[in-house]
C-alpha positions as a Markdown table, in Angstrom:
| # | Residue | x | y | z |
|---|---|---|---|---|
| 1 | Unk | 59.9 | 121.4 | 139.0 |
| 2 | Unk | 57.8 | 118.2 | 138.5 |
| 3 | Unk | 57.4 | 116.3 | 136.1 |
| 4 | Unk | 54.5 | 117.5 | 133.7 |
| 5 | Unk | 51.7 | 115.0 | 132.9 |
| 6 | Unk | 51.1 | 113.9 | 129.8 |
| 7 | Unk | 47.5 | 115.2 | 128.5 |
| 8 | Unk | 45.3 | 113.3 | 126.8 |
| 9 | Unk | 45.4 | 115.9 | 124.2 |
| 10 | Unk | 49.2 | 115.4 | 124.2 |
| 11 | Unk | 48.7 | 111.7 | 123.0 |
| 12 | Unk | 45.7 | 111.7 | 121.6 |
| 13 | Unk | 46.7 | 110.8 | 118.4 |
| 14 | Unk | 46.9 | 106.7 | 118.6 |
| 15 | Unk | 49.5 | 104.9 | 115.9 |
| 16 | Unk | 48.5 | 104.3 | 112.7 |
| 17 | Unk | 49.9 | 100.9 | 112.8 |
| 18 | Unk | 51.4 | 98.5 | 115.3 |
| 19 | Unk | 54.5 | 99.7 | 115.8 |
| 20 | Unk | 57.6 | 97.0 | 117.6 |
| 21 | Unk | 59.1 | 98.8 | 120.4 |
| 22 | Unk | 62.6 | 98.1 | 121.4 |
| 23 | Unk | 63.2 | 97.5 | 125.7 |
| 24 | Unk | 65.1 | 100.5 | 127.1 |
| 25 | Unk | 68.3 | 98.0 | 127.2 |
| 26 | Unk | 68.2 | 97.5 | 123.7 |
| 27 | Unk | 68.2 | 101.4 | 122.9 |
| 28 | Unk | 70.7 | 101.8 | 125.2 |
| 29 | Unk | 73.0 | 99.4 | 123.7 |
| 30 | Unk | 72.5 | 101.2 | 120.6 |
| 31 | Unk | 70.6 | 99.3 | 118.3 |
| 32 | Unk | 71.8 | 100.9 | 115.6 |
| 33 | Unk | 71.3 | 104.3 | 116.6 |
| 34 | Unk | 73.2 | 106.6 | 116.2 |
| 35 | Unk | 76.1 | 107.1 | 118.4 |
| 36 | Unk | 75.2 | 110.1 | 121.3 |
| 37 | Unk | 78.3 | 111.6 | 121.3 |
| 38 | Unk | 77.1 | 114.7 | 123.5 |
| 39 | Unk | 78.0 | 116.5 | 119.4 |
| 40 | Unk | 75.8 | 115.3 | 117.3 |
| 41 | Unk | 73.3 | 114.0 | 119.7 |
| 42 | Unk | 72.8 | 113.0 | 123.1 |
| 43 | Unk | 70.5 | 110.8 | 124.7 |
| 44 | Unk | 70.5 | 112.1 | 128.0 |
| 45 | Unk | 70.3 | 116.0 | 127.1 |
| 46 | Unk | 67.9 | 117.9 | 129.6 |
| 47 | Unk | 68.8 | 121.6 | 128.7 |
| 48 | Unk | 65.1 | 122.0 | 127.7 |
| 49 | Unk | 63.4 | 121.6 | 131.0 |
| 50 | Unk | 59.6 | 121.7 | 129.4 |
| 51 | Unk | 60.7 | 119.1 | 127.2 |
| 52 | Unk | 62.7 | 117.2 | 130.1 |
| 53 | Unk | 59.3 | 117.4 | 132.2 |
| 54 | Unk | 57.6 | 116.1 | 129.4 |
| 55 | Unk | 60.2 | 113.4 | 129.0 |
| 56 | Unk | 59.7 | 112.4 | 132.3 |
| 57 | Unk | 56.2 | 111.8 | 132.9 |
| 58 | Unk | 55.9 | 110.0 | 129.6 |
| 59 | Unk | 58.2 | 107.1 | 131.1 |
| 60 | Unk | 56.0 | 106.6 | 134.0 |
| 61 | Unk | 52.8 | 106.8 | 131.8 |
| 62 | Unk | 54.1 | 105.0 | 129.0 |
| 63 | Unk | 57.0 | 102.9 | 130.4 |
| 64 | Unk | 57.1 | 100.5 | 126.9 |
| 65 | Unk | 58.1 | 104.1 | 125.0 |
| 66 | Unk | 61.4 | 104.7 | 123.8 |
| 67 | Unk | 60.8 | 108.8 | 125.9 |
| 68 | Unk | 64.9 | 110.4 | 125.0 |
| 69 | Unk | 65.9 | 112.6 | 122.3 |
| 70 | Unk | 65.4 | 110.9 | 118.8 |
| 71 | Unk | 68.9 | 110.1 | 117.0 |
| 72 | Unk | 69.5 | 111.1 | 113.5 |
| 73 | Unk | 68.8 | 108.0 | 111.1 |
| 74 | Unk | 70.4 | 107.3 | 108.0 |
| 75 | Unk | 74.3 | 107.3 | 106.4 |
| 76 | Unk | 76.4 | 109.7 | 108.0 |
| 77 | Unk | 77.9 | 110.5 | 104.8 |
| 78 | Unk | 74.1 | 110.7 | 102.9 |
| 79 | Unk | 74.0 | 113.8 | 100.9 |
| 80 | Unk | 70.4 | 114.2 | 101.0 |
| 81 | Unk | 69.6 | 115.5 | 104.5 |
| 82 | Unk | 66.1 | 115.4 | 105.5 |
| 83 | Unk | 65.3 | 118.4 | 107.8 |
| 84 | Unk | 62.2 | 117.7 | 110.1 |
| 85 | Unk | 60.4 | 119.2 | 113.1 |
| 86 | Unk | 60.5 | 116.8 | 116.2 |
| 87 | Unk | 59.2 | 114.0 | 116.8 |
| 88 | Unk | 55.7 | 112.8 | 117.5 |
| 89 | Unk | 54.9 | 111.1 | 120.9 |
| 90 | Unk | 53.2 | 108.7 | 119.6 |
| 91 | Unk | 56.0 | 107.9 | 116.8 |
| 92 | Unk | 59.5 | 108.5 | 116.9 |
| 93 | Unk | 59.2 | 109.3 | 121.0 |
| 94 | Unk | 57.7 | 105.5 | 120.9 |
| 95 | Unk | 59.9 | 103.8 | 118.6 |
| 96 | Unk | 63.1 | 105.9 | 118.7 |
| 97 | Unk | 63.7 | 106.2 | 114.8 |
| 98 | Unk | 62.7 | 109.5 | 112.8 |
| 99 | Unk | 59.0 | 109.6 | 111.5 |
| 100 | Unk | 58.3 | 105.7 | 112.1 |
| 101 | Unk | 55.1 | 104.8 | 113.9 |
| 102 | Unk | 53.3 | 108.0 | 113.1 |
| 103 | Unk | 51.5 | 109.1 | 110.3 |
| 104 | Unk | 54.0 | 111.4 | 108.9 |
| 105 | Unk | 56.1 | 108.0 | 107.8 |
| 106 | Unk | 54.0 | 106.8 | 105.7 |
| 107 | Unk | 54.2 | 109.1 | 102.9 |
| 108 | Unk | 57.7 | 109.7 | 104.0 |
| 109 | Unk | 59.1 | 106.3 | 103.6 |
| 110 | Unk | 57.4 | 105.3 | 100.6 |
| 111 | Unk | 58.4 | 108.3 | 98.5 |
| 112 | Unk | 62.4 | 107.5 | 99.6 |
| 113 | Unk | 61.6 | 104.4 | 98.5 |
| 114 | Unk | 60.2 | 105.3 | 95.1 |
| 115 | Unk | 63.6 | 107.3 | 94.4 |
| 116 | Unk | 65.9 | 104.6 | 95.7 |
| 117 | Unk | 67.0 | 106.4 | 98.8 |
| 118 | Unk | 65.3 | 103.9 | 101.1 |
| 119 | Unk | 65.3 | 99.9 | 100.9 |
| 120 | Unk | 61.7 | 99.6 | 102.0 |
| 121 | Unk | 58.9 | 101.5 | 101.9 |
| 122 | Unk | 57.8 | 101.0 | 105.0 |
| 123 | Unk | 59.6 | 102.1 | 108.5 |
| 124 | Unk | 58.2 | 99.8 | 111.3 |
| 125 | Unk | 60.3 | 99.9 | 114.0 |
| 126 | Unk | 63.9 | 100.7 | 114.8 |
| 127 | Unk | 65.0 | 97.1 | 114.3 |
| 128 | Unk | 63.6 | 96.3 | 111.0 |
| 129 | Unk | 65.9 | 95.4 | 108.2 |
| 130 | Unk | 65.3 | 99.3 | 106.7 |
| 131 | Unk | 67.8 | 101.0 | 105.4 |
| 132 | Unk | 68.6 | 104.7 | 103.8 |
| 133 | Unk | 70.3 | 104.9 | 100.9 |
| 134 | Unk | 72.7 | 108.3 | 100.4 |
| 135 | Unk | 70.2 | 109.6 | 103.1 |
| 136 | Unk | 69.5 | 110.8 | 106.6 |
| 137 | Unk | 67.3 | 112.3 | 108.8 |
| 138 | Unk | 67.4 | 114.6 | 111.3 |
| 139 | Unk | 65.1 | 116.4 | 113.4 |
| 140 | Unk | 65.5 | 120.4 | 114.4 |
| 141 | Unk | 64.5 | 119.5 | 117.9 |
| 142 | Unk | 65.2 | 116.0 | 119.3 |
| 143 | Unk | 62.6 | 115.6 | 121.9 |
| 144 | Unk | 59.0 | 115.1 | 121.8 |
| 145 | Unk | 56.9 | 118.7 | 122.4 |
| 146 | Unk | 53.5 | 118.7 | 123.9 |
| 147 | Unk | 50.8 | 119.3 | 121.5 |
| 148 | Unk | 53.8 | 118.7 | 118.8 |
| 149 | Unk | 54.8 | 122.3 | 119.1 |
| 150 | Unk | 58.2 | 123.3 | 120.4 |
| 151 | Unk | 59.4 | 127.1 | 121.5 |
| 152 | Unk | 61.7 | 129.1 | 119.9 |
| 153 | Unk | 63.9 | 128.7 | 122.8 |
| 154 | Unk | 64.0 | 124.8 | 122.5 |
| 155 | Unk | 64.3 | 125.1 | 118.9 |
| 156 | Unk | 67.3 | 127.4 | 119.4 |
| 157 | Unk | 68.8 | 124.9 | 121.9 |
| 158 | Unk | 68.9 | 122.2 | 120.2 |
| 159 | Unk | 70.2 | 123.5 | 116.8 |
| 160 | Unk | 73.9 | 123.0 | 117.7 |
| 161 | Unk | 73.0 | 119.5 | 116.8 |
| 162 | Unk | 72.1 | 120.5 | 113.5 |
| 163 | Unk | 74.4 | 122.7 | 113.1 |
| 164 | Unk | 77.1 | 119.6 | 114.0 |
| 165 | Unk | 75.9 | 117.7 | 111.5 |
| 166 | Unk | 75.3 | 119.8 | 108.9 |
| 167 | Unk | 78.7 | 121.8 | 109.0 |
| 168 | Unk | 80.1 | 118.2 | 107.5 |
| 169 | Unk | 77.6 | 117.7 | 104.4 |
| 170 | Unk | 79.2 | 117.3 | 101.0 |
| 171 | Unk | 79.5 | 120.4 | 99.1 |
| 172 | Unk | 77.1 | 119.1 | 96.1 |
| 173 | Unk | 74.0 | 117.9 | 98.7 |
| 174 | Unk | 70.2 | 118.2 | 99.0 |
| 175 | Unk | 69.0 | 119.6 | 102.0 |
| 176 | Unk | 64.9 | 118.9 | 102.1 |
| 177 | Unk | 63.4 | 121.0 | 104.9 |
| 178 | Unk | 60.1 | 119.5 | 105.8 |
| 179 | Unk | 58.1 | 122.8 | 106.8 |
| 180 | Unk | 58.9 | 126.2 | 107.9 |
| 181 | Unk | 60.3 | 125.5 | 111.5 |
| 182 | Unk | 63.0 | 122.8 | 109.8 |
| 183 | Unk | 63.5 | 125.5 | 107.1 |
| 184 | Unk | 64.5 | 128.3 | 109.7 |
| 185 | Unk | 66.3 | 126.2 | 111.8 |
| 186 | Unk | 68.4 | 124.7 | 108.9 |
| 187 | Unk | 69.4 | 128.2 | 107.8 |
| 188 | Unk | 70.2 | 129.4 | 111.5 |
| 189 | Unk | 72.7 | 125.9 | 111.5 |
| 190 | Unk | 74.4 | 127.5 | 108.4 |
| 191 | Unk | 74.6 | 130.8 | 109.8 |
| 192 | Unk | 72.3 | 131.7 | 106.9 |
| 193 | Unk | 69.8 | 134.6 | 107.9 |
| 194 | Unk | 66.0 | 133.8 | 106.6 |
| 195 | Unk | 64.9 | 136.6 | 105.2 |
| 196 | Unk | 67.3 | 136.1 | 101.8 |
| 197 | Unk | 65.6 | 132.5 | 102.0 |
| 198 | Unk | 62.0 | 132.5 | 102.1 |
| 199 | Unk | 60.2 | 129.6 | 102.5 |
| 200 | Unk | 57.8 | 127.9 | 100.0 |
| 201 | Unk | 56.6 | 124.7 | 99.2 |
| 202 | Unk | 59.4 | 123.1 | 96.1 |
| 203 | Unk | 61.3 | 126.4 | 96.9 |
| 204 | Unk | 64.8 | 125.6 | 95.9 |
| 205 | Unk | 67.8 | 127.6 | 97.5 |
| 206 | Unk | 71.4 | 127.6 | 96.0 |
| 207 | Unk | 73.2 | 127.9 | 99.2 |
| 208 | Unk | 77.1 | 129.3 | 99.4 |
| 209 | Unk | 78.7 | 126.7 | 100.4 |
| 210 | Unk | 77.4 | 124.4 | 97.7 |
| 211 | Unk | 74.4 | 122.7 | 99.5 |
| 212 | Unk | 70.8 | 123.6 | 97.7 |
| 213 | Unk | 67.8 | 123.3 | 100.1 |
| 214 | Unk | 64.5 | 122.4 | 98.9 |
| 215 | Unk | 61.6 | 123.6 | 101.1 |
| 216 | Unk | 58.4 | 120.8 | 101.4 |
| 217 | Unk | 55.0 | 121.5 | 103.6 |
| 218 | Unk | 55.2 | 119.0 | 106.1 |
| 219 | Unk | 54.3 | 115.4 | 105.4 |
| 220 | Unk | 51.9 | 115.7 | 108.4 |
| 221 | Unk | 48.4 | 114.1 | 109.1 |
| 222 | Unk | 46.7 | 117.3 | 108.3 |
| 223 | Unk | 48.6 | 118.6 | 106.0 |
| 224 | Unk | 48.4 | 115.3 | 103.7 |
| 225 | Unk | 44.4 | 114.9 | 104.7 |
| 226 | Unk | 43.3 | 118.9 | 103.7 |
| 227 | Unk | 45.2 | 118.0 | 100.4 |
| 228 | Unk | 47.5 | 120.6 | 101.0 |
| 229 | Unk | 50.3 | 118.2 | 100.4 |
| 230 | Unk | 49.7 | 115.7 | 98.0 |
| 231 | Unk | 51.8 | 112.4 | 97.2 |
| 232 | Unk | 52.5 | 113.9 | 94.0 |
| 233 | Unk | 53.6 | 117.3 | 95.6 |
| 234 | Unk | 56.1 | 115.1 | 97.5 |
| 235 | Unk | 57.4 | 112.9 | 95.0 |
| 236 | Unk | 58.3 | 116.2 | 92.7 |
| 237 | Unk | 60.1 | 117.6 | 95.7 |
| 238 | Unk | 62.3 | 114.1 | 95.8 |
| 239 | Unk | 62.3 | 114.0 | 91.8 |
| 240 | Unk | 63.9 | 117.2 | 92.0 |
| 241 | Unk | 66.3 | 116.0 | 94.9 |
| 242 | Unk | 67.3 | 113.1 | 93.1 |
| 243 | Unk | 67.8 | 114.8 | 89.7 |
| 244 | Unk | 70.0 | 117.3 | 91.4 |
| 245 | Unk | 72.2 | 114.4 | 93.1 |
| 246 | Unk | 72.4 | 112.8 | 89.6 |
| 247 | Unk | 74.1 | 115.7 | 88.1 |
| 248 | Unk | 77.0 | 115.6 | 90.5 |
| 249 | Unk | 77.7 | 111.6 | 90.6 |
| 250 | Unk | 81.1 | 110.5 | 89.5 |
């Protein structure tokens, strides 16, 4: 199958800010990513060919893009996992690290910052001097969708990554599922089944093996614009993380 072309609807959304992207070398030395192991990530998976496609005719159109499955970002050992969707083309697909370049970082970054779990509150570009504190994040699908929007199947596909990582959380951590799509697919990496979960915004979920997930509306453009998240609606949801992470410190 060719390679798709990337709509202008696709990218139509330009970054907020200028965002310093990394040559291809440099990501494939690492740069601090993390590690694609083929387990917990790997930069060359294909096994969604839309998202392949996609992939694809992104280099040729925008060669200066990072365009490969997003790593995780964060301490391996952080125990408060951020759940998210995918990420945006324009955003992580550009600069290679989780919510930085977009829109969706801004209030992301700033509110780990306001509850110590970031050193900056401000992610601009994969080799800033930025660093999570007790924290990672990880997207349910690892590849840029068109129009943002994955399928069920892709979303299914990739959740073996999330399930790799999240089978090795510590027994006392915060999951924080950014939306409803990172709220199922956190549950189907736990073998959990949905329906004894249901999400909602600053829902909080004792899980059985320890873990509690915390459900947020998604720190999106939209949702953040139409007010129906609001900085304050986040910070509770990471007030509540931290409190809960406080409890169970030596």
């Amino acid at each position: 199958m060719p390679a798709r072309t990337v709509s202008k609807a696709a990218a139509r959304q330009a970054p907020r800010r200028t965002v310093t992207h990394l040559p291809p070398a440099e990501f494939r030395a690492g740069a601090g990513q993390w590690p694609s192991d083929g387990v917990l990530f790997d930069r060359n998976c294909t096994d969604c060919p839309r998202l392949a496609n996609f992939l694809a005719a992104a280099r040729k159109e925008y060669p200066q893009y990072y365009n490969a499955p997003v790593p995780p970002f964060g301490d391996p050992n952080a125990r408060l996992i951020i759940a998210g969707l995918a990420p945006g083309f324009h955003g992580a697909n550009a600069s290679s690290r989780p919510f930085t370049g977009d829109h969706a970082g801004i209030l992301l970054y700033r509110t780990l910052h306001e509850f110590g779990f970031a050193t900056r509150p401000e992610s601009v570009s994969a080799d800033d001097d930025l660093r999570l504190i007790d924290c990672r994040i990880n997207n349910s699908v690892k590849c840029v969708p068109p129009e943002n929007k994955p399928l069920p199947i892709e979303i299914q596909t990739c959740n073996r990554y999330l399930q790799a990582d999240l089978q090795h959380a510590p027994r006392h951590s915060v999951i924080v599922a950014l939306g409803s799509v990172a709220h199922a697919a956190t549950l189907k990496a736990l073998g959990l089944k949905a329906r004894e979960y249901l999400f909602a915004h600053a829902a909080e979920h004792r899980l059985p093996a320890g873990q509690v997930l915390i459900d947020s509306y998604h720190c999106s453009r939209y949702n953040t614009q139409t007010r129906r998240l609001t900085p304050e609606m986040f910070a509770a949801v990471f007030r509540r993380a931290r409190a809960l992470l406080s409890a169970h410190e030596d």
